[in-house]
Phi, psi and omega in degrees: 000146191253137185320138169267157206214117170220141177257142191242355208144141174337129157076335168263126210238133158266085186270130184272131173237228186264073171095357169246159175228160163221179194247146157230160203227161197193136162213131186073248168248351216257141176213162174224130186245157180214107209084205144211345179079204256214114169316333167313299159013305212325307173285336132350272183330300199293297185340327193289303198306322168343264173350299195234062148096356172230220188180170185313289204312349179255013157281131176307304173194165182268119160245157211226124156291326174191143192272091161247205198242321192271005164212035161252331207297348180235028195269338224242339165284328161282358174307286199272315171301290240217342191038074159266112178295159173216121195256089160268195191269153184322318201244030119283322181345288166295359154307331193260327167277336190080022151338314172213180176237154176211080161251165145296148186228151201289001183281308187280007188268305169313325186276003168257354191316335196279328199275147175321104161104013168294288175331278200286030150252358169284291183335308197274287153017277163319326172281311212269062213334055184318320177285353186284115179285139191215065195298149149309131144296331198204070199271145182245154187264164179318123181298357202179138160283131183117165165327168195227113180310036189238134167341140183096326179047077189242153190249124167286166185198106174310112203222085205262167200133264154352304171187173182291332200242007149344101166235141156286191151222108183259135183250099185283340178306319211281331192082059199200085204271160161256139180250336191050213221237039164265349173189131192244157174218015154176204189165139206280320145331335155293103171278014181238110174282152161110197177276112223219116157278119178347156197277184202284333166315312179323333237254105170320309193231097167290312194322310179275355162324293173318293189298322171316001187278336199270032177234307180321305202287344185311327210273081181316116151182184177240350217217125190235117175233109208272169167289015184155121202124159164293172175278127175273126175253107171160172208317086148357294173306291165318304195314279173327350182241320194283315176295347171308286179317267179345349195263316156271000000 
């Protein structure tokens, strides 16, 4: 099955993969991936950078919003293939080797089984090899505070909750946060459309997963391109107060 891929703005592409999404940013010849989706992905993947004018070898780098299985599963094969850096925020790094884990745990997805799309996103999990670890060897942290020297300029922004180590990334020219699963616009687990936080089993830490909506709303753009869900269009700062409610 093939990525579905909607361009978002010059050079930004939101590619939907089998229930996770990720982003490519492109100048020139040159790309920045922003996620890899599900180790299942993998060709999804590689097919998308096809798809809109590149290719592995022409990424600069991978930046990882949060090293979870389903948007970490393909950083450590361009790594290791292609030597492609991979980049997160500091205090994800060892998250990203798997020093430790900050997952959902299968104790708590069974004691969730009863709620509506749990069964079938384990299941669909289990396909896309979800359960599966795929550590970084060697991840590296953000080179600089600020915008970032990669297609895109994109500024990580640190957002914990989630994980310890949860960063967005906003592209201010562009009007554009990537939010990863610090805000969302669906979820297979969800009966609620629109701008959301993931339910709560996802959540290392929820409370600051909450307070971190108030670092989002802060982020001028129009445009939300969540780790899971469509690209939402309209004011970033709404988005983020509307998930607020929803939250309480």
């Amino acid at each position: 099955m093939r990525a579905d891929i909607h361009q978002v703005a010059d050079g930004t592409y939101l590619v939907h993969g089998s229930n996770t999404n990720w982003v490519i940013l492109t100048d020139g010849g040159a790309a920045t991936l922003v996620d890899t989706g599900y180790p299942g992905d993998r060709q999804r993947l590689l097919d998308s950078l096809t798809a809109v004018g590149s290719s592995p070898e022409a990424v600069a780098a991978v930046l990882i919003t949060h090293a979870h299985n389903d948007h970490l599963g393909s950083a450590e094969y361009l790594r290791h293939t292609y030597g492609t850096p991979v980049h997160l925020h500091e205090a994800e790094v060892p998250h990203a080797r798997r020093d430790f884990l900050q997952q959902v745990s299968v104790g708590q997805v069974v004691r969730n089984a009863w709620r509506p799309g749990v069964v079938p996103w384990l299941v669909h999990v289990l396909r896309v090899r979800g359960a599966e670890q795929h550590p970084v060897t060697a991840p590296e942290a953000f080179p600089r505070a600020g915008a970032l020297d990669l297609p895109g300029r994109p500024v990580p922004v640190h957002t914990p909750g989630h994980t310890d180590g949860h960063c967005v990334f906003h592209l201010p020219d562009a009007g554009i946060v990537i939010s990863g699963d610090a805000l969302v616009t669906g979820h297979a687990t969800s009966r609620v459309k629109g701008p959301q936080l993931l339910p709560g089993m996802f959540h290392h830490e929820r409370a600051r997963a909450v307070s971190s909506l108030d670092l989002i709303e802060a982020l001028d753009g129009g445009t939300l391109l969540p780790g899971h869900g469509p690209v939402h269009h309209g004011p970033v700062p709404e988005a983020a107060q509307r998930a607020r409610e929803r939250a309480f």
